[in-house]
N, C-alpha and C positions, 0 to 999 in steps of 0.2 A: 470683844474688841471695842474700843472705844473710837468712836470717829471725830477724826480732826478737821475743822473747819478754821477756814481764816478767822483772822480775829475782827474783820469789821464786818463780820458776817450778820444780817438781823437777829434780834433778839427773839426768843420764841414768843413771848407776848403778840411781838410783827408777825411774825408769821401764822402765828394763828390766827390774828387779825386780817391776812389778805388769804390766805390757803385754805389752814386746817382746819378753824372755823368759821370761815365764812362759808355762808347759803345765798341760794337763788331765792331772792322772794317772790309769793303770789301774791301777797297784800302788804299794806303801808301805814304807819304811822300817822295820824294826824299832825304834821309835824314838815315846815317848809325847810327848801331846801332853796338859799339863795345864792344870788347872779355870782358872788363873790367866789363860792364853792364850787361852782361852775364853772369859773375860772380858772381856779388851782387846779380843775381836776386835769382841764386840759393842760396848763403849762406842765406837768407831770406828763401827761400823756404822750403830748409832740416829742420827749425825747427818746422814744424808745426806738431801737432799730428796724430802720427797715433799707430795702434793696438800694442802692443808690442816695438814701435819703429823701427815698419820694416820699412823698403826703400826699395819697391821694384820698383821704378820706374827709368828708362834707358830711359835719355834724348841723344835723337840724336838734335845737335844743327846745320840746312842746313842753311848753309849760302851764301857756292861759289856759283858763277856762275851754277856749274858743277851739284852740289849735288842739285840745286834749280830744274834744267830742268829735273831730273832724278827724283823728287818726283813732280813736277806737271805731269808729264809723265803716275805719276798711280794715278791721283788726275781725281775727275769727270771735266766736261768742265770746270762747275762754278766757279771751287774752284783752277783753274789750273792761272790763272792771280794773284789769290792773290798769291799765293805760289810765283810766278817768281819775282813779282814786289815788295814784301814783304824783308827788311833789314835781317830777321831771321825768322826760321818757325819751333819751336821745335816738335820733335816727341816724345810723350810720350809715351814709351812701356813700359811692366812691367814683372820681371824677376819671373818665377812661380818657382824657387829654391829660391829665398829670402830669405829661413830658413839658407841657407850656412851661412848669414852674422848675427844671430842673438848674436850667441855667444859673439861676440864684441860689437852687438850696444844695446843688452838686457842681461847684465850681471848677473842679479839680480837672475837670475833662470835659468834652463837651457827649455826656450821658443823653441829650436830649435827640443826637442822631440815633440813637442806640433804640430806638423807638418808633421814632416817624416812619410812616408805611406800612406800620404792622397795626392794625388797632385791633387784632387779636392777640396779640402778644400785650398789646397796654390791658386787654380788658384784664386777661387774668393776670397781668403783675398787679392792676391798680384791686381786683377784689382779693389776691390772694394778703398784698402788703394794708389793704382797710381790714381784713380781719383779724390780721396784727395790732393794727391802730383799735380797733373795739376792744380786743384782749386790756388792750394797756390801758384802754378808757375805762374798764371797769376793777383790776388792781391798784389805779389812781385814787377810785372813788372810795375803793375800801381804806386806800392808804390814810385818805383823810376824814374818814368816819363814818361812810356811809354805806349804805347796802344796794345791791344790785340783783335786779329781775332780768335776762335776757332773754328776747325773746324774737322768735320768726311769726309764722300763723300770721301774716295779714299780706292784704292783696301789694306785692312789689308793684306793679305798674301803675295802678291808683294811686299808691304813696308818693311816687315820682312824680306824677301829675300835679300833684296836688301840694306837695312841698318843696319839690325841685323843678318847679317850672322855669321859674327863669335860666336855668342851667340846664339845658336837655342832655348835656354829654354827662350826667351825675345818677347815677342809679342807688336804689337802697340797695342794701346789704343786709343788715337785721338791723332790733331794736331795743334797746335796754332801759328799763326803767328801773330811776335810780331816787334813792330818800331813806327813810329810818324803816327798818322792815318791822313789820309786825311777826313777833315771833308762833301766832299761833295759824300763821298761815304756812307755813312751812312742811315739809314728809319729812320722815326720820332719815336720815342720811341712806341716799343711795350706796351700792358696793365701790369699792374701788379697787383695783386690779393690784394684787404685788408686783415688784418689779422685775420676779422671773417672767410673768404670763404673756406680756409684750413687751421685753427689750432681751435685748442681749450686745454686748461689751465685745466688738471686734478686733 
């Protein structure tokens, strides 16, 4: 049987470009990755959906020298070479006020009652909808040529400290470091599940 897809569906080139072949890198290119491209990734990024149209996700973008050795500093062993040797290494935190910004970015109602009082219900909209926003930050970054490492293993409340101070209601979430991968840092592709094994069509 032959499967029919729309016709402005991506081209398989794309798709193996952001899915089939892409990997998580553990090393990097000698090879910079500029503010310009960091910019695309995100205008790419903000328009992916999320609940209401929140944005609650506060990218810290470590790039110097400076800001690199100070988060592999609170990063586990493993995960401290990617960070340093890595062109860029976004911190994705997410801001548990996120209702402040509804009014403007959810016009349609006023969504920002829908919230106040609860900041347990903001915490896990704003991490469940910033894991959405990482997701899309890293098929952004594939979208326009780049590779991606994500990663957890490093100390959350140090990193807030230390990159989100001025915003105490911004927590990390994880970490992705993003540049030209080096292909020989990479495993052989892990398994991937068929689509009997976890779904089923109700």
């Amino acid at each position: 049987m032959t499967t029919q897809f729309h016709d402005t569906a991506l081209s398989g080139e794309a798709l193996d470009q952001i899915f089939r072949e892409a990997r998580s890198y553990n090393g990097w290119l000698d090879k910079s990755v500029s503010d310009e491209q960091i910019h695309a990734i995100y205008e790419l990024m903000k328009m992916g959906p999320t609940s209401a149209n929140m944005q609650p996700a506060r990218i810290v973008w470590v790039k110097s020298q400076e800001a690199k050795g100070k988060l592999a500093a609170l990063a586990s062993e493993g995960n401290r070479e990617k960070i340093e040797t890595a062109p860029v290494t976004a911190i994705v935190g997410y801001d548990i006020d996120f209702h402040e910004e509804l009014p403007w970015l959810f016009p349609h109602t006023d969504a920002k009652s829908w919230f106040e009082g609860d900041e347990d219900g903001r915490k896990e909209g704003a991490f469940r909808n910033s894991s959405l926003q990482g997701a899309y930050l890293m098929i952004a970054a594939r979208a326009v040529g780049l590779d991606c490492g994500p990663m957890s293993g490093f100390d959350n409340k140090a990193v807030d400290e230390e990159f989100f101070a001025d915003d105490p209601r911004t927590r990390s979430n994880f970490i992705c470091s993003i540049g030209y991968g080096d292909p020989s840092s990479i495993f052989d592709r892990s398994p991937r599940p068929d689509f009997d094994r976890f779904n089923r069509i109700a």
